[in-house]
N, C-alpha and C positions, 0 to 999 in steps of 0.2 A: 511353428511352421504353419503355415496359411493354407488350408485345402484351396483344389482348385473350382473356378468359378463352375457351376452345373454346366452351361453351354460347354465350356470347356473341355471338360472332363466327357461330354459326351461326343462330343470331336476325337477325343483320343479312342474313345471303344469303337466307334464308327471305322474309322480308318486304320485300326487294327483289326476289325472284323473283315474288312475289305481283303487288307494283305494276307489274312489266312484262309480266308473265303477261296478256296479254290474256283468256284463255280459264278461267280461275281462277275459281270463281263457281258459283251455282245458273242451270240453264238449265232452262225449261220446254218441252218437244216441243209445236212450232206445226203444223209437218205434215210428213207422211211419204211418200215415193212410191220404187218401186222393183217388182223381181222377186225373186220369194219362191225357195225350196230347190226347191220343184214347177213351175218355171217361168213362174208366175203372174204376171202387174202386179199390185200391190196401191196404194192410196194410203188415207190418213188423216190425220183430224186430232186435233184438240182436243176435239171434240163428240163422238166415240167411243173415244178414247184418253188420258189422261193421263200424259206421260211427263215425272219429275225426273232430271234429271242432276248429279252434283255433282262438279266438277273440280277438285283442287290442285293443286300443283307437280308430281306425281308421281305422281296417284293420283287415282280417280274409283269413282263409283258412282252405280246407276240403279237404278229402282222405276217401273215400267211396272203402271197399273189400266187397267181395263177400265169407262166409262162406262155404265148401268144404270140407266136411269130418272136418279133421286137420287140413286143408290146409285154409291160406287165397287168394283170388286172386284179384288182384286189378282191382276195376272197373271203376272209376274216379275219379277226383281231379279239384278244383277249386277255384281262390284267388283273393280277390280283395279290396274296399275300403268296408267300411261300412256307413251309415248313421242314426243317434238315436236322432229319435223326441218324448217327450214323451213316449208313445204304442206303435209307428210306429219305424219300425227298416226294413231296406231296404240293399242289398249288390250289390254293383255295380262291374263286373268283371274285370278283369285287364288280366287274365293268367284260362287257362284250356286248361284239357287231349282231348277235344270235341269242333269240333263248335260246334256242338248243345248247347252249354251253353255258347255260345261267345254272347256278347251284350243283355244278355236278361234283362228282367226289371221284378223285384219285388214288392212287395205290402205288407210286412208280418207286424203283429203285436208280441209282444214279452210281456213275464212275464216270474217271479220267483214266482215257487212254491213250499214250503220246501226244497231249492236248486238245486231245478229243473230247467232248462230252457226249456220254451213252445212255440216254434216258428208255428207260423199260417199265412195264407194268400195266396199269385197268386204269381206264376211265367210264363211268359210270353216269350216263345220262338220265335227266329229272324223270324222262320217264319211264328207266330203270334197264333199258339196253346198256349192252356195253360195249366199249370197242378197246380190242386189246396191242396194247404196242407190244412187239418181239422187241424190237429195237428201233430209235429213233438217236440218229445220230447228228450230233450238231460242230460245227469249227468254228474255233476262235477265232473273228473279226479284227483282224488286225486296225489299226489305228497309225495316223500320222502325230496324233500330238496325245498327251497321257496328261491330267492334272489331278495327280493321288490325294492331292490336300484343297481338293475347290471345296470349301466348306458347304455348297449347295449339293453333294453326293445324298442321294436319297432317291424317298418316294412324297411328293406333293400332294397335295387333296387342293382342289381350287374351293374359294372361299365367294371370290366377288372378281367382277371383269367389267373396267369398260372400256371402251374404242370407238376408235372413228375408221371407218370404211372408205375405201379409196376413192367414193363418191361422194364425201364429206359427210356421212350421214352418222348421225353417235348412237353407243347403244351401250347396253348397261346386262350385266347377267348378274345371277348370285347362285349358290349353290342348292336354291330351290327349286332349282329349273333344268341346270347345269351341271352332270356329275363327271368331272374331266379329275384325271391323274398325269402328273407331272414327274416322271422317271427322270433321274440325273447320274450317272457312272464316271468316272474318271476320263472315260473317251467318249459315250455317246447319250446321247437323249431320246427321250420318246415320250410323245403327249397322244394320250385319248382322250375321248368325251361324250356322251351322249346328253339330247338334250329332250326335255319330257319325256324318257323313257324308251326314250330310239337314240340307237348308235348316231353317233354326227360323226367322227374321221377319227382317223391316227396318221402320225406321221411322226419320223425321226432320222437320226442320219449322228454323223461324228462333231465337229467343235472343235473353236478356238478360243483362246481367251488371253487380252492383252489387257493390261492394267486391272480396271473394276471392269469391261468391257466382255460382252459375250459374240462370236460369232459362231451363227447354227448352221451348219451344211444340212439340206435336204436329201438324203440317200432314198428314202422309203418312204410312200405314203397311200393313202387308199383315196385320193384325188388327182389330177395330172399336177406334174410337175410345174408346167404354165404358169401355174396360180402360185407360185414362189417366186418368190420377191429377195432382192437382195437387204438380208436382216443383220440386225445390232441391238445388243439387246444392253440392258443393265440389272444386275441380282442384287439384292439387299435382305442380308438374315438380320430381324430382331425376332429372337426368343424362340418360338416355333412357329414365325410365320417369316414369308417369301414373296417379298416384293419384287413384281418384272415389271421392269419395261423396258416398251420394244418398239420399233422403227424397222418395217417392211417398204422397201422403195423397190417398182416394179418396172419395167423396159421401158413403159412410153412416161416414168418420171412419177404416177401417184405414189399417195402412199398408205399405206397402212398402219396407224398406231394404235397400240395396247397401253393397258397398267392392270395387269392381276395381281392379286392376293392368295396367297397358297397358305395352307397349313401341314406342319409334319406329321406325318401318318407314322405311327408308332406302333 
């Protein structure tokens, strides 16, 4: 009998970790309460906060605005590894809009309650304050389409980028410049990046996919919506790396094209 090929086989623990993964998913912040770094209570909700969280087997990222009238405005964003022992659920950082959330250390416990997520516990800033959650509650993000088996489910490291600018102009990155993460779930996406050292954007939203064909819906980002273009993208897995490309066409007809290279963060 023939083992299965390595890709393979790790396709199947992926997508099995997925469907037992309770916590795997987009979660929307319902409400918040707890004591800040200055010893404050604070609480909030949804009417003056908007918080997305996006969890994978390994790996998560968040995009926190701030509610404005109509208006959303973006407050921070931050992504990194996760860790799930039992009740204990801890995130380890990789990438954020703030040092103030660079290296800090967690302590949270985690349930599902009527499809609820209840995240509680310490977080612990670099320079040694703390701010403690009673409770932070998040709702599962429902979705219009689900693809449990897109082989691109994961967390991305970008490797190399280049592109042409809507004003024809080319340009070229690599990952010595550039530290972006490329989150992918069954329904939604989400890309960060900073570039030398300072936060550059996030933005994500839900998905379609026909054929080899990708289409990315904008729900959330920490630039105006404006600047989104109607996109198409193409995903290509060899081995543990993630070829995109993509084709942003915006109102008045430019366009925007890509070709990145990603690697799997493991």
């Amino acid at each position: 009998m023939k083992r299965p090929f390595p890709f393979l086989l790790l396709f199947i623990v992926i997508n099995t970790t997925i469907r037992a993964q309770p916590l795997v998913g987009t979660w929307e912040m319902i409400s918040i309460k707890g004591i800040n770094a200055a010893g404050e209570r604070f609480a909030s909700d949804a009417s003056s906060n908007r918080e997305i969280k996006i969890i994978t087997p390994t790996h998560y990222m968040l995009i926190a605005q701030d509610v404005e009238g109509d208006s959303l405005v973006f407050n921070r964003c931050y992504a990194g590894a996760i860790r799930v022992d039992g009740n204990k659920y801890d995130e380890i950082p990789m990438l954020s809009s703030s040092p103030i959330f660079d290296n800090v250390k967690t302590d949270y416990t985690w349930k599902i309650v009527n499809d609820k997520f209840v995240q509680a516990g310490t977080l612990i800033r670099p320079d040694g304050k703390k701010v403690i959650l009673e409770e932070l509650v998040f709702g599962r993000v429902k979705a219009s389409a689900s693809y449990i088996n897109n082989p691109t489910n994961g967390t991305w490291r970008l490797l190399s980028s280049t592109y042409v600018t809507a004003d024809g102009t080319r340009h070229s990155d690599s990952n010595e410049t550039v530290n972006a993460l490329f989150i992918i779930t069954p329904t939604h996406w989400m890309y960060a990046s900073s570039r030398d050292k300072k936060f550059e954007h996030v933005m994500g939203g839900g998905y379609t996919m026909k054929d080899d064909k990708y289409y990315p819906a904008l729900d959330f980002a920490s630039f105006p919506k404006k600047l989104w273009g109607e996109t198409e993208m193409t995903q290509k897995i060899d081995g543990e790396k993630l070829y995109v490309t993509g084709t942003s066409i915006f109102p008045d007809g430019r366009k925007f094209i890509w070709n990145d290279v990603f690697e799997k963060v493991n």
